[in-house]
C-alpha positions as CSV (number, residue, x, y, z in Angstrom):
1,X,-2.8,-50.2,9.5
2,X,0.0,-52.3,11.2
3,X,3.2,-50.9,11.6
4,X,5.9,-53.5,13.2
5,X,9.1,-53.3,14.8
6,X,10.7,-50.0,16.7
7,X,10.8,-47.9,13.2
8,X,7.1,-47.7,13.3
9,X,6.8,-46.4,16.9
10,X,8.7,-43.3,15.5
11,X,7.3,-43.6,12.5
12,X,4.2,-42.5,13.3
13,X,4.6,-39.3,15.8
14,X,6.7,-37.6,12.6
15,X,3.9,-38.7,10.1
16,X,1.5,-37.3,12.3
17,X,3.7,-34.3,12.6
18,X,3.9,-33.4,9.3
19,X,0.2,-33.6,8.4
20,X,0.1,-31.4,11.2
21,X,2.0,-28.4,10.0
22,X,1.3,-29.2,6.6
23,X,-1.3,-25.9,6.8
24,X,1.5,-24.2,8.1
25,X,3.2,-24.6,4.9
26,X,0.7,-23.4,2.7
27,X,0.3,-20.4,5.0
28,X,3.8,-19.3,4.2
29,X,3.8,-20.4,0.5
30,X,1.1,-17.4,0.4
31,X,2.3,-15.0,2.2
32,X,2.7,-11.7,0.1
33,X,6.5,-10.5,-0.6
34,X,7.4,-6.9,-1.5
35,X,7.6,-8.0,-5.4
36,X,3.8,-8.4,-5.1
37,X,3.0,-4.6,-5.0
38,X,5.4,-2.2,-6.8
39,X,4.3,1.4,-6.1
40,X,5.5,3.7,-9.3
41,X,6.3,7.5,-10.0
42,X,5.1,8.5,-6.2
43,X,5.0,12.4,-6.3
44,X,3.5,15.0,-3.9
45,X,2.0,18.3,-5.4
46,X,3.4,21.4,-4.3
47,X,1.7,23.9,-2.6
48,X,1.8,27.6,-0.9
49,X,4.1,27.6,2.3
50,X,1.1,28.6,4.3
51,X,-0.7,25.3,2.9
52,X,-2.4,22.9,5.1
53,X,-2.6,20.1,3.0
54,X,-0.7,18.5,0.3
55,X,-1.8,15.8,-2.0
56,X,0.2,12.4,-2.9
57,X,0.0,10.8,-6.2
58,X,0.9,7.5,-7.7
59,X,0.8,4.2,-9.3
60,X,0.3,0.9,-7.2
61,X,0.8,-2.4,-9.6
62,X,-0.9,-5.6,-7.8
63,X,0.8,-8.3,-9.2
64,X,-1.2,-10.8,-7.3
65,X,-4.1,-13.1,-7.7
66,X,-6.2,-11.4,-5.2
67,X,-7.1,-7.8,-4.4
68,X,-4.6,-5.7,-2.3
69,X,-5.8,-2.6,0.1
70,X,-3.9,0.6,0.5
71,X,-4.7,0.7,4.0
72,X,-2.9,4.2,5.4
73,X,-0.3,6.4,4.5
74,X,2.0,8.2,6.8
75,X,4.7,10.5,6.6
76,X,7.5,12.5,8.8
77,X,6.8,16.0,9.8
78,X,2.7,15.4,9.5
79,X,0.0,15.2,11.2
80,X,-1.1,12.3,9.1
81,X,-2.1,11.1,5.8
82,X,-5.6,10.3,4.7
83,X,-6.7,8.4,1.4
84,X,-9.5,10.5,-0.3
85,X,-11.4,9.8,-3.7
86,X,-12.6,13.4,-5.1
87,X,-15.8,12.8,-7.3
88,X,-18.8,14.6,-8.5
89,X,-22.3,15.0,-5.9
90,X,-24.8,16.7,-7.0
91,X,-22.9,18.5,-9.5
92,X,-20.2,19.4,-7.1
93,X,-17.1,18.0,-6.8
94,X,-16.1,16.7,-3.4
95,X,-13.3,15.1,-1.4
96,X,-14.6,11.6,0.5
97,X,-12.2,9.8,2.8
98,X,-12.0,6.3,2.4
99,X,-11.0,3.4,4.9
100,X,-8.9,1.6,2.3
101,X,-8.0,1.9,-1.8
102,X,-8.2,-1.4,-3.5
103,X,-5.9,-2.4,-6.4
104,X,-7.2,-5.0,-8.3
105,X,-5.7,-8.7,-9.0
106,X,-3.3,-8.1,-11.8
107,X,-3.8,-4.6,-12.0
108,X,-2.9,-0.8,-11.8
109,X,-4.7,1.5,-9.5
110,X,-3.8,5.1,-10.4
111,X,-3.7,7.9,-7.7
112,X,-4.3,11.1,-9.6
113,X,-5.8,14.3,-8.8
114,X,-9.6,14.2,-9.4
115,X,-9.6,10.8,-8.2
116,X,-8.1,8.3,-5.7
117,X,-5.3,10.1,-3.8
118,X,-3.7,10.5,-0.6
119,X,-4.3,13.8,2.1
120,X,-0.9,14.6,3.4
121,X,-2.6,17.0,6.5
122,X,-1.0,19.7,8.6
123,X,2.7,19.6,7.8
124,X,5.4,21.1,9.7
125,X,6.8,23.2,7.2
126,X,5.8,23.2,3.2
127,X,8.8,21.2,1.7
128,X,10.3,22.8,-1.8
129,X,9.9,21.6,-5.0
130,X,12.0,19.2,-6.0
131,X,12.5,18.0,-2.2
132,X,11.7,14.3,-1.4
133,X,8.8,13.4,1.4
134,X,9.4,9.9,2.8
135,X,6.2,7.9,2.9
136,X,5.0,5.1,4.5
137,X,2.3,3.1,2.8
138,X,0.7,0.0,4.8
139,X,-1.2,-2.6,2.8
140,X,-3.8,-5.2,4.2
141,X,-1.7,-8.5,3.1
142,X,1.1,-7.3,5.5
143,X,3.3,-5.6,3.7
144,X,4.5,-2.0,4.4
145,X,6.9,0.3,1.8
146,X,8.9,3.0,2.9
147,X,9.3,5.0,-0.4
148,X,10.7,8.8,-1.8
149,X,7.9,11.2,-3.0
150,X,9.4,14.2,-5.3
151,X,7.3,17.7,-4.8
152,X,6.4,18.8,-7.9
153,X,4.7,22.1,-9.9
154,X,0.9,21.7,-9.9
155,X,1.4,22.0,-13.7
156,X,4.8,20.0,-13.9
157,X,4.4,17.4,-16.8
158,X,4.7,14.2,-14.4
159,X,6.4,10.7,-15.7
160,X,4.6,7.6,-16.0
């Protein structure tokens, strides 16, 4: 290819440019946004005020093409959070900690007790029913959500 005059010199430096950065583009185009997870009904069950541990329920919708890990979960006034899936060994029901909870492409993942849920360990101080526990949740496509979990009754119908 022959490109004439002085309009081609710069011609092709900004051609050459932009099928540089064109992966750059792409990169952004799929970067995740907060719309892409939407965590639902986030609730932590109540518990004695001598308790060492709470547990954290919820919904997580992925409403992307591709599956999305819970990767931690943090919150103020504790030692630290820790995902857990409780299921049946041997015929005995036990607690396993897990690295990461995956939600699905286009789909719900349900933390519930029995199941998939998060540890809230060693708290400061018990909160009250009714009381809101900021969390933090931290997901493997980047994004983090700050979000307001009510303490409920053990047997307190919950919303969906």
């Amino acid at each position: 290819m022959r490109i004439n005059g002085v309009g081609g010199i710069y011609f092709l430096p900004l051609f050459l440019a932009f099928i540089y950065a064109l992966p750059a583009f792409a990169e952004y185009k799929n970067q995740a946004t907060p719309s892409d997870i939407k965590i639902i009904n986030p609730w932590v069950r109540s518990a004695p005020p001598t308790a060492s541990v709470l547990g954290l329920f919820m919904q997580i919708q992925n409403h992307t093409p591709n599956t999305v890990r819970l990767l931690s979960a943090s919150a103020k006034g504790y030692q630290r959070g820790e995902l857990h899936l409780s299921k049946q060994v041997n015929g005995v029901m036990k607690m396993i900690k897990q690295d990461s909870i995956a939600i699905k492409p286009n789909s719900t993942t349900t933390l519930k007790p029995g199941a998939f849920h998060i540890m809230l360990i060693k708290p400061k101080s018990v909160p009250n029913i009714g009381s809101k526990v900021v969390i933090n949740l931290v997901f493997d496509n980047g994004l983090s959500y700050k979000i307001d979990a009510e303490v409920k009754a053990k047997n307190q119908p919950h919303s969906h």
